[in-house]
RONU-700314 format. One record per residue (C-alpha): chain; residue in one letter; x, y, z; residue number from 0. Coordinates in steps of 0.02 Angstrom, whole numbers, padded with zeros to 5 digits. Layout:
  unit  code       X       Y       Z  pos
     A     A       X       Y       Z  NUM
...
END
This chain:
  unit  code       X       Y       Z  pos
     A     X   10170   05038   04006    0
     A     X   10183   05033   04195    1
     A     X   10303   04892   04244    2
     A     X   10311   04796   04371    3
     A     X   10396   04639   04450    4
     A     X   10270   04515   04419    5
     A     X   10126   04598   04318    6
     A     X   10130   04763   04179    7
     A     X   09985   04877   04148    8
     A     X   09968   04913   03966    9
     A     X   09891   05058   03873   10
     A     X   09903   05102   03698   11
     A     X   09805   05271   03648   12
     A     X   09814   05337   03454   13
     A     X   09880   05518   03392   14
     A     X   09703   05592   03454   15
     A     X   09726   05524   03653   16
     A     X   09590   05384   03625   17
     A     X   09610   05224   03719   18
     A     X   09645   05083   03596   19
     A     X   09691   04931   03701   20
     A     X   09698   04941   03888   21
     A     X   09757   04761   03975   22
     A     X   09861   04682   04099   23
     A     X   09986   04534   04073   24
     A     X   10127   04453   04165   25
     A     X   10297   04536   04145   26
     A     X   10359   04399   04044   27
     A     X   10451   04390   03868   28
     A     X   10341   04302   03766   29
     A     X   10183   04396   03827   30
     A     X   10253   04563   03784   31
     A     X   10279   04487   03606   32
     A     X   10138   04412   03616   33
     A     X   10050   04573   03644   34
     A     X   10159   04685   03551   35
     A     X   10245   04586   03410   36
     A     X   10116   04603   03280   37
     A     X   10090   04795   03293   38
     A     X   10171   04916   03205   39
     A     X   10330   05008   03259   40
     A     X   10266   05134   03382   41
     A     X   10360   05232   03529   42
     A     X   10350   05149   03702   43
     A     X   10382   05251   03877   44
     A     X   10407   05158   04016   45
     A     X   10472   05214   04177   46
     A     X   10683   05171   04258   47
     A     X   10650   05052   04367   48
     A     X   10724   04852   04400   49
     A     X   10668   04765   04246   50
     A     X   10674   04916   04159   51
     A     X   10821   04871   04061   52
     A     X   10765   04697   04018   53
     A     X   10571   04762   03974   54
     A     X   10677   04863   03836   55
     A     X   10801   04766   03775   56
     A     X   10634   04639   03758   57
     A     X   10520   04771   03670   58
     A     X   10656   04848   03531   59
     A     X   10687   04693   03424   60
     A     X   10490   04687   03396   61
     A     X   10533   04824   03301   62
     A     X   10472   04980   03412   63
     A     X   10558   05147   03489   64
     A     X   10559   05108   03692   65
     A     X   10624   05280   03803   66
     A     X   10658   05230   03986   67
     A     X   10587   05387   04079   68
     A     X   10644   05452   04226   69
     A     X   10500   05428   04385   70
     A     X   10553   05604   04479   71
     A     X   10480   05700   04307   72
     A     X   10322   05792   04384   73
     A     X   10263   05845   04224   74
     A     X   10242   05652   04165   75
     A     X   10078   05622   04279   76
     A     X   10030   05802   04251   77
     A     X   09865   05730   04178   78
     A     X   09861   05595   04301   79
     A     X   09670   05595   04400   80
     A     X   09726   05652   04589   81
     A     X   09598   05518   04645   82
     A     X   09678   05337   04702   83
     A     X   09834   05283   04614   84
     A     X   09821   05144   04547   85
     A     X   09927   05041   04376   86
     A     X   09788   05077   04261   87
     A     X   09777   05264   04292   88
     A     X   09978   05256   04298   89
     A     X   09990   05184   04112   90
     A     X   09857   05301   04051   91
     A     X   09955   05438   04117   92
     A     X   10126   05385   04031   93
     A     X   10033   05344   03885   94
     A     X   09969   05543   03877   95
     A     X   10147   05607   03924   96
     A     X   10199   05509   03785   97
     A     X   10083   05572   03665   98
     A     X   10134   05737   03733   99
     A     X   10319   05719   03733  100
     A     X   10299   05752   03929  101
     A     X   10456   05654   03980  102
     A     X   10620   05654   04026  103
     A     X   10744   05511   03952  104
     A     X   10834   05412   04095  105
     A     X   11010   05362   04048  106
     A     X   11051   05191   04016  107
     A     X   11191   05099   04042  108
     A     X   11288   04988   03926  109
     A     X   11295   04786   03937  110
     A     X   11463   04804   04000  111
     A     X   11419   04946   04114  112
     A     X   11267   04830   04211  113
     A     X   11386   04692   04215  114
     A     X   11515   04783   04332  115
     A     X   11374   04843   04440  116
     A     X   11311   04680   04457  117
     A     X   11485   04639   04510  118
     A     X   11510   04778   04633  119
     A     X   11355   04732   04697  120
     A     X   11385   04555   04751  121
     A     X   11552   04592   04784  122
     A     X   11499   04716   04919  123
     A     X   11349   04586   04994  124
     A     X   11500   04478   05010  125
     A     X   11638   04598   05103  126
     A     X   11479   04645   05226  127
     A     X   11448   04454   05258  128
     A     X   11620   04427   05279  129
     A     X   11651   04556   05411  130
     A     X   11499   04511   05508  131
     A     X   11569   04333   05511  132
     A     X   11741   04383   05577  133
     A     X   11647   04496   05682  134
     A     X   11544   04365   05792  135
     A     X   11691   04251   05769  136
     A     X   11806   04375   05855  137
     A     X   11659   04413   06003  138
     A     X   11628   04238   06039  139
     A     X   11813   04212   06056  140
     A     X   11842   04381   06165  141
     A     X   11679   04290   06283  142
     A     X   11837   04171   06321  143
     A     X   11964   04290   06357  144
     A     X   12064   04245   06187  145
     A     X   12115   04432   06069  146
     A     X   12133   04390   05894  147
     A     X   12273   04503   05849  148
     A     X   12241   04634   05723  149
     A     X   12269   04629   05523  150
     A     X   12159   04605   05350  151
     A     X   12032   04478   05327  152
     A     X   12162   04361   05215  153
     A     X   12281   04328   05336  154
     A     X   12122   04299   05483  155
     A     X   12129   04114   05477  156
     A     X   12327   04096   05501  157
     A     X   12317   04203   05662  158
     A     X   12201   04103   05725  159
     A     X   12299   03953   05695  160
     A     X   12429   04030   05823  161
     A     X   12274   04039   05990  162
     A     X   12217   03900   06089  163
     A     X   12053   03872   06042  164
     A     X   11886   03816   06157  165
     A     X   11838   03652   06086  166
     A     X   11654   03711   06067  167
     A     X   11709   03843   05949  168
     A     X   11852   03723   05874  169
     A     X   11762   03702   05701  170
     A     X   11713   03850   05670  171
     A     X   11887   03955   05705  172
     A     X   12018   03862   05623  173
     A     X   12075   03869   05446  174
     A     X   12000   03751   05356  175
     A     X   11816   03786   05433  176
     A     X   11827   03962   05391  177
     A     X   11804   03993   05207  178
     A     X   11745   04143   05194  179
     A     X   11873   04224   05244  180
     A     X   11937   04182   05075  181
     A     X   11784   04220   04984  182
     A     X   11808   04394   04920  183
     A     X   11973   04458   04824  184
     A     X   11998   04613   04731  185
     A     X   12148   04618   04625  186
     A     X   12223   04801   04558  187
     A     X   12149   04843   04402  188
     A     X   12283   04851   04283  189
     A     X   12282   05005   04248  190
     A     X   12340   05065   04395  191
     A     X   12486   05085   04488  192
     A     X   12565   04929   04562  193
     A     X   12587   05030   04734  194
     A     X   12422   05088   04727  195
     A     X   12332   05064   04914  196
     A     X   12179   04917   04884  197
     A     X   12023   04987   04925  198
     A     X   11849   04889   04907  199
     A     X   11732   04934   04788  200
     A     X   11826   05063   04713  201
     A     X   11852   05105   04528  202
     A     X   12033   05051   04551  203
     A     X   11996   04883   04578  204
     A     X   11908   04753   04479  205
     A     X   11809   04584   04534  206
     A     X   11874   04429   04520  207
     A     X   11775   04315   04613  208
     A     X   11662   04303   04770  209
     A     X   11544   04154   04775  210
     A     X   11452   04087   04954  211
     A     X   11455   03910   04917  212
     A     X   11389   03790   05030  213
     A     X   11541   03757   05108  214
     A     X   11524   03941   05175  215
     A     X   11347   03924   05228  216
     A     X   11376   03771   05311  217
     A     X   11510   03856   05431  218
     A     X   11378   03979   05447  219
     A     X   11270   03861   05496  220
     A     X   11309   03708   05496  221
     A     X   11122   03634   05489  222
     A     X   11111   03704   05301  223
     A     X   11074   03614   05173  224
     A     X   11110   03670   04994  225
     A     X   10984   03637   04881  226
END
């Protein structure tokens, strides 16, 4: 099967490399059951990718073998056509490397595994939006002729309580119209040493929260409206 985001090409060949059922559906749940659900077990190939994970974890309780290949294999589209590339040519070509055992298993990770990616993830989207904020904040306030004095992104807000701020910029700078500079933390994972140095996104440090609320986007921009 060649995934993709919002449509999947399907292919299903027999033992002898004859096309059986060639179609394309929506990358949804219920269509790959739909599809899928009343065949017998068979082995699946599809390629890593996004959904991937979810496009497996889907396919298996239907009762069938699914290998998540990895895409830099050459010898999987060694029977590709070299004409256009295109999805159906793509699943008849992992459908042949399957037949032929022409693939290479991608690893994949556990539940737990995904989840503190996903963390990490948002976590560091967060840190970056964070420091862009303080960033501009700390440029529109140097356009004035006012420093912020130096330190971590916690204690921002209470130095800025301690400068004689513009009244333009008056909403925006003081403590409580600058949230996000309290939307990240990363607390020591506890495991490791209580002297240990903090470092973001770093296996010695585990998420504990980090959500833009609307509070945050409003000081952002204060036009926004959260839906």
């Amino acid at each position: 099967m060649d995934v993709h985001k919002r449509e999947t090409q399907v292919c299903i060949i027999d033992m002898d490399g004859t096309v059986v059922d060639e179609q394309r559906i929506r990358t949804e749940r219920h269509r790959f059951a739909d599809v899928l659900g009343t065949r017998p077990r068979t082995r699946i190939l599809i390629e890593a990718s996004t959904e991937s994970e979810w496009v497996a974890t889907t396919l298996e309780p239907l009762g069938h073998e699914v290998v998540v290949a990895d895409p830099n294999y050459t010898p999987t589209y060694a029977t590709r056509t070299r004409r256009v590339k295109t999805d159906r040519r793509d699943a008849r070509a992992l459908a042949e490397a399957n037949r032929l055992g022409a693939f290479r298993p991608a690893h994949r990770l556990t539940a737990g595994r995904r989840e503190l990616r996903a963390s990490l993830a948002v976590r560091e989207a967060l840190v970056r939006t964070r420091t862009r904020s303080l960033s501009l904040l700390r440029s529109l306030l140097r356009r004035e002729g006012i420093a912020v004095g130096t330190g971590s992104a916690a204690t921002f807000a209470r130095r800025l309580d301690t400068l004689a701020i513009p009244v333009a910029l008056e909403p925006r700078a003081r403590t409580e119209g600058c949230p996000i500079s309290r939307s990240v933390s990363l607390t020591p994972h506890p495991r490791t040493k209580k002297n240990t140095k903090r470092k973001p996104l770093t296996s010695g440090g585990r998420f504990t929260e980090g959500r833009i609320s609307g509070e945050v986007c409003q000081w952002i921009c204060p036009g926004f409206v959260d839906r």
